[in-house]
PLY file of the C-alpha trace (Angstrom):
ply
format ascii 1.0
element vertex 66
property float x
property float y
property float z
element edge 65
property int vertex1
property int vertex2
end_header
-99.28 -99.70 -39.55
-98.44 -97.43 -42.80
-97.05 -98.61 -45.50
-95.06 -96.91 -47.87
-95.47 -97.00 -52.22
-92.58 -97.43 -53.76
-92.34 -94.66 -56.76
-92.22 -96.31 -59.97
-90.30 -94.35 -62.40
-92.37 -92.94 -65.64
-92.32 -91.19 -68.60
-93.99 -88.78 -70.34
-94.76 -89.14 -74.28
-96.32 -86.71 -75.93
-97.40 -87.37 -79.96
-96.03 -84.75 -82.10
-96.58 -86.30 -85.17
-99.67 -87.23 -87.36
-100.40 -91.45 -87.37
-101.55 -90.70 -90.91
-99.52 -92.43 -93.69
-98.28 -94.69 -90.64
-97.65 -98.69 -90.59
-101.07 -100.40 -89.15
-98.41 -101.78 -86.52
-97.04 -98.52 -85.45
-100.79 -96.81 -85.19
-101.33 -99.82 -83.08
-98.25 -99.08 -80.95
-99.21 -95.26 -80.36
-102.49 -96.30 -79.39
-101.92 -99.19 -76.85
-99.64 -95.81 -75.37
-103.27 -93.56 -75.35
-101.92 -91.58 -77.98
-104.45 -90.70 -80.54
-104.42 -87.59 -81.50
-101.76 -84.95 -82.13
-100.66 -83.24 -78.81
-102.04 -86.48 -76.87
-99.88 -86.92 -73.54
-99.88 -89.97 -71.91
-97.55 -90.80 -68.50
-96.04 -94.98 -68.83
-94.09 -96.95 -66.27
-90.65 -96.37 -67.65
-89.87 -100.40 -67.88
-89.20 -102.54 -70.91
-92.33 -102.90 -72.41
-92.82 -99.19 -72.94
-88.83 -98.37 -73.86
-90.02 -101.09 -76.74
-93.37 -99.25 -77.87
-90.96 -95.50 -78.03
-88.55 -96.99 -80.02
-91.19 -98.40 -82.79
-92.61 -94.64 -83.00
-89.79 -92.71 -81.81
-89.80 -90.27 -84.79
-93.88 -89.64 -84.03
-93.31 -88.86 -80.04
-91.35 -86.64 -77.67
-90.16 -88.21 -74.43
-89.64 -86.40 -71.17
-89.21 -87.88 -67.71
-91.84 -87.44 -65.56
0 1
1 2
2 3
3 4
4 5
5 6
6 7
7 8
8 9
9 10
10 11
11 12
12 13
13 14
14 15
15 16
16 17
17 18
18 19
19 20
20 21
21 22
22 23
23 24
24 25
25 26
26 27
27 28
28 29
29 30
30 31
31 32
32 33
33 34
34 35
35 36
36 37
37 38
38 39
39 40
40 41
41 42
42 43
43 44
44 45
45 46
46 47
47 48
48 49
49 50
50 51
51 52
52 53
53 54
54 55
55 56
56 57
57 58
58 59
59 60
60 61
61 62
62 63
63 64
64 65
């Protein structure tokens, strides 16, 4: 019998930004996303959690849907 994956939704974020001169708590928040460098891309669930971890950083990253 086959069974069929849902598709989650995601997003893309992309840092566009330098984390230097940044909060300790916002680093923290780019990295838990994989960001670590500038021009780091990263694909997230697009759920609660990660809406809440954009919005802390939103003026470091660019969002796309994926």
């Amino acid at each position: 019998m086959a069974t069929k994956k849902a598709k989650v939704a995601t997003v893309q974020v992309k840092l566009v930004k330098s984390l230097i001169g940044s909060k300790k708590d916002q680093i923290a928040t780019a990295e838990a996303l994989g960001l670590h460098k500038i021009g780091d891309v990263t694909v997230q669930p697009d759920n609660a959690a990660t809406k809440g971890k954009i919005t802390k950083i939103i003026h470091l990253v660019e969002v796309t849907n994926a």
